[in-house]
C-alpha positions, -999 to 999 in steps of 0.1 A, spaced: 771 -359 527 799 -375 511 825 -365 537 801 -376 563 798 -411 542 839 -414 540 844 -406 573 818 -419 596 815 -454 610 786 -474 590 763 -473 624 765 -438 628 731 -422 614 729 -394 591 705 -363 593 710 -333 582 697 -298 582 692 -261 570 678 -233 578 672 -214 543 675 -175 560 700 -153 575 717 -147 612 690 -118 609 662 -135 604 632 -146 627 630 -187 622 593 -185 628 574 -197 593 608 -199 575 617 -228 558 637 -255 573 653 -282 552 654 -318 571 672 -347 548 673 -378 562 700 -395 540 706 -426 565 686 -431 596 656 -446 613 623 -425 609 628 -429 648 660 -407 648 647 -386 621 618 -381 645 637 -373 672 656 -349 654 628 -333 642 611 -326 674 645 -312 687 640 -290 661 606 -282 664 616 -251 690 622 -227 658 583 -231 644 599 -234 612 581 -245 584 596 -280 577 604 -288 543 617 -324 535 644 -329 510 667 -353 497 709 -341 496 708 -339 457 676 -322 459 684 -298 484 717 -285 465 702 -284 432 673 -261 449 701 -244 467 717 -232 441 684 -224 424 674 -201 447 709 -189 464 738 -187 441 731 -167 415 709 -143 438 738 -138 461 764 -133 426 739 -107 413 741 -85 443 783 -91 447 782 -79 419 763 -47 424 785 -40 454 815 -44 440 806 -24 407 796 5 430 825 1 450 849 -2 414 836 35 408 839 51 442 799 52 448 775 52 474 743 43 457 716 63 480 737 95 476 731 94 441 693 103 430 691 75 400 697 49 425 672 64 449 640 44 447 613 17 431 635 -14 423 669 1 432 662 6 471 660 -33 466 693 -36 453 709 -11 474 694 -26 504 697 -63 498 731 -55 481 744 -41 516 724 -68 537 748 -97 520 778 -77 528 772 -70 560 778 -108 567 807 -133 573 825 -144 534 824 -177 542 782 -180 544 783 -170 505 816 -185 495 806 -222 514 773 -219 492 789 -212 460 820 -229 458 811 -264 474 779 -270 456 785 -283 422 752 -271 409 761 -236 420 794 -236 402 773 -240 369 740 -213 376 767 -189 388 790 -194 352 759 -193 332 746 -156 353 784 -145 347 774 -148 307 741 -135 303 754 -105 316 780 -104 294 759 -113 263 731 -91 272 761 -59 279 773 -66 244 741 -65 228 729 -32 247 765 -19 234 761 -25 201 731 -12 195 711 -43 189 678 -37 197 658 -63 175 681 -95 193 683 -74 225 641 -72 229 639 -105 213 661 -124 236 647 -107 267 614 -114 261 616 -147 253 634 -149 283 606 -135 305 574 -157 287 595 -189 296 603 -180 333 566 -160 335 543 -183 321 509 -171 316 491 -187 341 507 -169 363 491 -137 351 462 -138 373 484 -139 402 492 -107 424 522 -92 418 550 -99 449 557 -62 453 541 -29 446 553 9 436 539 16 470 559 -9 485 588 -5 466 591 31 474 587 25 511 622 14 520 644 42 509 685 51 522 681 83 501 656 109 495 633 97 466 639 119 438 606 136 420 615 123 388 628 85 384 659 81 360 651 49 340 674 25 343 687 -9 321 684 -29 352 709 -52 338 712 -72 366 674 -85 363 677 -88 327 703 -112 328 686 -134 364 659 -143 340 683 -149 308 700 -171 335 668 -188 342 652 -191 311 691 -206 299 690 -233 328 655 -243 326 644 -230 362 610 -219 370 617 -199 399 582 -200 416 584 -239 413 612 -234 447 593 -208 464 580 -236 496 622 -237 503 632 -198 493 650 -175 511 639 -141 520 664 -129 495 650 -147 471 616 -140 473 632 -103 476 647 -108 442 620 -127 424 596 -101 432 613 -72 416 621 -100 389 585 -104 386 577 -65 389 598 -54 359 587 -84 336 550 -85 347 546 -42 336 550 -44 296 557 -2 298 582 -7 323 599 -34 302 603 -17 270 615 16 286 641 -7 302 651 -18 269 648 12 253 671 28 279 693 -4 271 697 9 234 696 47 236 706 58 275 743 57 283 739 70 319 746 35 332 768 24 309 801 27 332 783 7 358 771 -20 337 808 -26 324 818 -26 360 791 -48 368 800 -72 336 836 -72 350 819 -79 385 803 -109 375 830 -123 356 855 -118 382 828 -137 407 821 -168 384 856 -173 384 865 -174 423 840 -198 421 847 -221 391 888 -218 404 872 -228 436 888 -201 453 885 -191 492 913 -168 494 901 -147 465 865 -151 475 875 -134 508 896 -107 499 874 -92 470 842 -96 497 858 -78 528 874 -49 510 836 -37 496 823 -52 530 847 -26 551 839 3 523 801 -1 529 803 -7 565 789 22 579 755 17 565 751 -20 573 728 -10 607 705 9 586 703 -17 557 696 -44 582 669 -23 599 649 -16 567 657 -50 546 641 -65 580 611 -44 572 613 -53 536 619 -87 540 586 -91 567 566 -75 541 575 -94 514 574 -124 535 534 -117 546 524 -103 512 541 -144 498 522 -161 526 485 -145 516 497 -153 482 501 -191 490 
């Protein structure tokens, strides 16, 4: 808006919008942001009905608003699964040929993970580095995973559980309790890239630890954005809400945290990951941004039509199971 202010003549109206979903995406019922930051409700209107073609589901927004949601909802989603990739790629892996990685929360990751990559740079880089509220969630992700790491590796379980926790009654309050949870086992397991293994390894889940750490640091209520989310998001706070929701599944995470070292060489890759991410985008970096994004992009490639094809599928049923929810 402020290159639009600077550059445009004074009679020139301004309205702006945004589509919060992918190229991949059906429009129908997603969210659409409208701002109308300096014009008559009668080109607003007109705008609007223009518009009206994509049976989007309108949501109005001031500029400030809609980056500071934005970022809420975007940035730091999009940095934790860069990060996956690029720890994966940092120790020559391909996640669904490897049985701990094979289903439950990680066909998620893998599959959202390789959705993101499977697009232009310049979608996630645009997002991150030009919105000044993103700079900030993205730092602050960047450090809970490394704070949370360091606990895990030295053996600090009391801080560790205490930390995460309180983490996880901030962001979950319990009024939401009585509310269904976003995803299921059964639905967790359905979208698979692997053969599902018998047995399920348990895993840290670093990565969701630290979202929530993130959250509960920044003061966001994630479920407070969910009329303007993205499918990714909604992706990502239901497997959020999964793990933090199931007390037995929490405390085996952090007990595997404290006592399991079978992810230990991925979380320091993915503590690297995050780091290395945070800084592109505090540096304000393009060129970087690009070059670290399309050397995993061209190493994953091959699976990208597969990924698409079932975090479609994923992404509709999360989609349905949020609108009955509503």
């Amino acid at each position: 808006m402020a290159a639009f202010e600077k550059h445009m003549p004074s009679d020139v109206e301004i309205v702006s919008c945004h589509s919060l979903h992918g190229p991949n995406i059906d429009p129908k019922g997603q969210p659409l942001v409208l701002i109308k930051h300096r014009a008559s409700q009668q080109s607003f209107d007109l705008v609007e009905n223009m518009l009206s073609c994509l049976e989007s589901r309108h949501v109005y927004l001031t500029a400030e608003k809609h980056d500071s949601i934005t970022a809420d909802t975007q940035a730091v989603t999009h940095a934790a699964f860069l990060s996956m990739g690029t720890a994966w790629h940092a120790n020559k892996q391909f996640p669904w040929e490897i049985a701990r990685y094979v289903g439950g929360i990680e066909n998620v990751k893998i599959n959202v993970t390789l959705r993101i990559y499977s697009n232009k740079w310049h979608v996630y880089a645009g997002l991150a580095i030009l919105n000044p509220s993103a700079k900030a969630q993205i730092r602050q992700y960047a450090e809970s995973v490394t704070e949370l790491f360091k606990l895990m590796l030295g053996g600090h379980r009391e801080e560790l559980e205490h930390r995460i926790k309180t983490a996880g009654k901030a962001v979950f309050k319990a009024s939401k309790d009585d509310q269904d949870l976003l995803l299921r086992d059964e639905v967790l397991d359905q979208f698979s890239l692997g053969k599902v293994p018998k047995e399920r390894t348990p895993n840290n889940h670093l990565s969701l630890l630290a979202i929530v750490d993130c959250w509960w640091k920044l003061g966001i209520v994630p479920y407070d954005h969910m009329i303007c989310s993205t499918p990714l998001f909604r992706l990502w706070l239901g497997v959020t809400e999964y793990l933090f929701r199931k007390p037995a599944l929490l405390d085996e995470v952090i007990n595997t945290a404290i006592e399991d070292n079978t992810f230990r060489s991925d979380d320091l890759e993915f503590t690297f990951a995050a780091r290395g991410w945070s800084d592109c985008v505090s540096f304000g970096d393009f060129s970087s941004y690009r070059d670290r994004f399309e050397k995993i992009q061209t190493y994953f490639a091959p699976r990208f039509p597969e990924a698409i094809r079932v975090g479609n599928q994923m992404i509709k049923t999360i989609l349905e199971k949020t609108e009955r929810s509503n």
